[in-house]
ChimeraX commands (.cxc) that place a marker at each C-alpha (Angstrom):
marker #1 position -59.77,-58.87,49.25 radius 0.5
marker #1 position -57.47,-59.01,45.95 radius 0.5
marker #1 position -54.09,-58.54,45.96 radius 0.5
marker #1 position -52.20,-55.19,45.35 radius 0.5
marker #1 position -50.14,-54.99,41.96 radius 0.5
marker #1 position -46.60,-54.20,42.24 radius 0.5
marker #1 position -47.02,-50.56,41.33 radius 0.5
marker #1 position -49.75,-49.77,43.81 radius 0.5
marker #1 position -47.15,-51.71,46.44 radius 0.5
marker #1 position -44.17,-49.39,45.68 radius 0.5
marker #1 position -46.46,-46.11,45.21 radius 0.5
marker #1 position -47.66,-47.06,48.82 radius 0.5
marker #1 position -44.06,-47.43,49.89 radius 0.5
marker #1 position -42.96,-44.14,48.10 radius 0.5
marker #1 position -45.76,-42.31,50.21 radius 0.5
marker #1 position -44.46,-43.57,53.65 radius 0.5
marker #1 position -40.25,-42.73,52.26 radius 0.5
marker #1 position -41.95,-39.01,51.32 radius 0.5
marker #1 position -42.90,-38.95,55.54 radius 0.5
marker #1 position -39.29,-39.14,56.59 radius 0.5
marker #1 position -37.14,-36.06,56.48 radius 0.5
marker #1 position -33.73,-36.26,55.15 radius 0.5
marker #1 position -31.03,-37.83,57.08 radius 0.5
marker #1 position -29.41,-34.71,57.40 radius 0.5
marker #1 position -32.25,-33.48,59.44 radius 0.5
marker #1 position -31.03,-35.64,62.43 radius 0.5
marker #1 position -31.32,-38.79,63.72 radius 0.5
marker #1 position -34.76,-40.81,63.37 radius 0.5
marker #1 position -38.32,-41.23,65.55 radius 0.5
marker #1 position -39.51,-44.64,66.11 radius 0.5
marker #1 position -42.56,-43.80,63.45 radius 0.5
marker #1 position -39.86,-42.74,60.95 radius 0.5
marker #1 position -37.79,-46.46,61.52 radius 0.5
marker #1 position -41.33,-48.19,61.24 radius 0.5
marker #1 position -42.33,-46.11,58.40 radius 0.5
marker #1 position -38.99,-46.89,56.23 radius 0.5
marker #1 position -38.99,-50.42,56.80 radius 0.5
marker #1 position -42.78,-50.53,56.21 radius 0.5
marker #1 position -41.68,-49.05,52.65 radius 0.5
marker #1 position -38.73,-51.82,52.56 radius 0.5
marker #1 position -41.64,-54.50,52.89 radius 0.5
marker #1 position -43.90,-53.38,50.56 radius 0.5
marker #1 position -41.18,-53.11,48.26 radius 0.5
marker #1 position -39.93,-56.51,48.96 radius 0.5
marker #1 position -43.61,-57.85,48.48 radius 0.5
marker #1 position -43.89,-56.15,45.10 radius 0.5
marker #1 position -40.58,-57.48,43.84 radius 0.5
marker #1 position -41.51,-60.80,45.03 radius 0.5
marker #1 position -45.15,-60.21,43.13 radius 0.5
marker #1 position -43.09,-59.49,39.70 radius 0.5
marker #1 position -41.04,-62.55,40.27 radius 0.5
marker #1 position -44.23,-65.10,40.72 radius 0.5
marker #1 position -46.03,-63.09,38.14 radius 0.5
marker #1 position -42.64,-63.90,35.83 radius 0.5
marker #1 position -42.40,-67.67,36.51 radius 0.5
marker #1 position -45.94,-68.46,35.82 radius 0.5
marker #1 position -45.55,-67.84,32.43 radius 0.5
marker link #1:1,2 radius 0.2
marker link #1:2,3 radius 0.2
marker link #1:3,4 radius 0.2
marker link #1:4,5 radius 0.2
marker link #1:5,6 radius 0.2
marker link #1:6,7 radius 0.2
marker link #1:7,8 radius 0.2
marker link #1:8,9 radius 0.2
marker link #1:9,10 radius 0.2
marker link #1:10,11 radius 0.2
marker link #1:11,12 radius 0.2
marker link #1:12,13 radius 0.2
marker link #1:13,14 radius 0.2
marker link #1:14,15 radius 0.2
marker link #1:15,16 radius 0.2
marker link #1:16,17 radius 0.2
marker link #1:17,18 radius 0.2
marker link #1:18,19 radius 0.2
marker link #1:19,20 radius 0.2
marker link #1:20,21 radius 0.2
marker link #1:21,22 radius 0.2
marker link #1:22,23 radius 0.2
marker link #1:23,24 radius 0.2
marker link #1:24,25 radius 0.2
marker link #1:25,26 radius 0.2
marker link #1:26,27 radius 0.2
marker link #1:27,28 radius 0.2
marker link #1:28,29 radius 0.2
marker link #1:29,30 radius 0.2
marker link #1:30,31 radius 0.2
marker link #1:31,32 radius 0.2
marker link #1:32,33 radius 0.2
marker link #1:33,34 radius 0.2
marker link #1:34,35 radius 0.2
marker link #1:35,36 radius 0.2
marker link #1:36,37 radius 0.2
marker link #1:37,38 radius 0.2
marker link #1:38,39 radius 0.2
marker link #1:39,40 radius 0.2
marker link #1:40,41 radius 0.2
marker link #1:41,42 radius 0.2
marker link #1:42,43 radius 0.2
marker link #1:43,44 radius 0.2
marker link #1:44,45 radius 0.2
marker link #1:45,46 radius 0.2
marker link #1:46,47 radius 0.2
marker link #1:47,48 radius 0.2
marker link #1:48,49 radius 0.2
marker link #1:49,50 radius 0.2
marker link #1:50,51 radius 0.2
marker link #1:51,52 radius 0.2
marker link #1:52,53 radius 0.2
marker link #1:53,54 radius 0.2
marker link #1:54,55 radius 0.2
marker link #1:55,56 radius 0.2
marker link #1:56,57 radius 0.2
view
């Protein structure tokens, strides 16, 4: 299995952040919570991706 780039990372994490209704809308499920730090990780994992992919060269 090859690794996900950076951008297919965060548009993963932007489709799980798109699940969870504004704050506003009260407070959050369990799935919401998992979902937003789901999108936290992938982000994370993308940034660190970028970094590697910087330091190689």
């Amino acid at each position: 299995m090859s690794t996900p780039t950076p951008a297919a990372l965060r548009y993963r994490a932007d489709e799980l952040e798109s699940r969870v209704p504004p704050v506003t809308a009260g407070p959050r499920t369990d799935d919401e919570r998992m979902w937003l730090e789901k999108a936290a990780a992938l982000r994370a994992e993308a940034d660190r991706l970028e970094a590697d992919r910087t330091t190689e060269k």
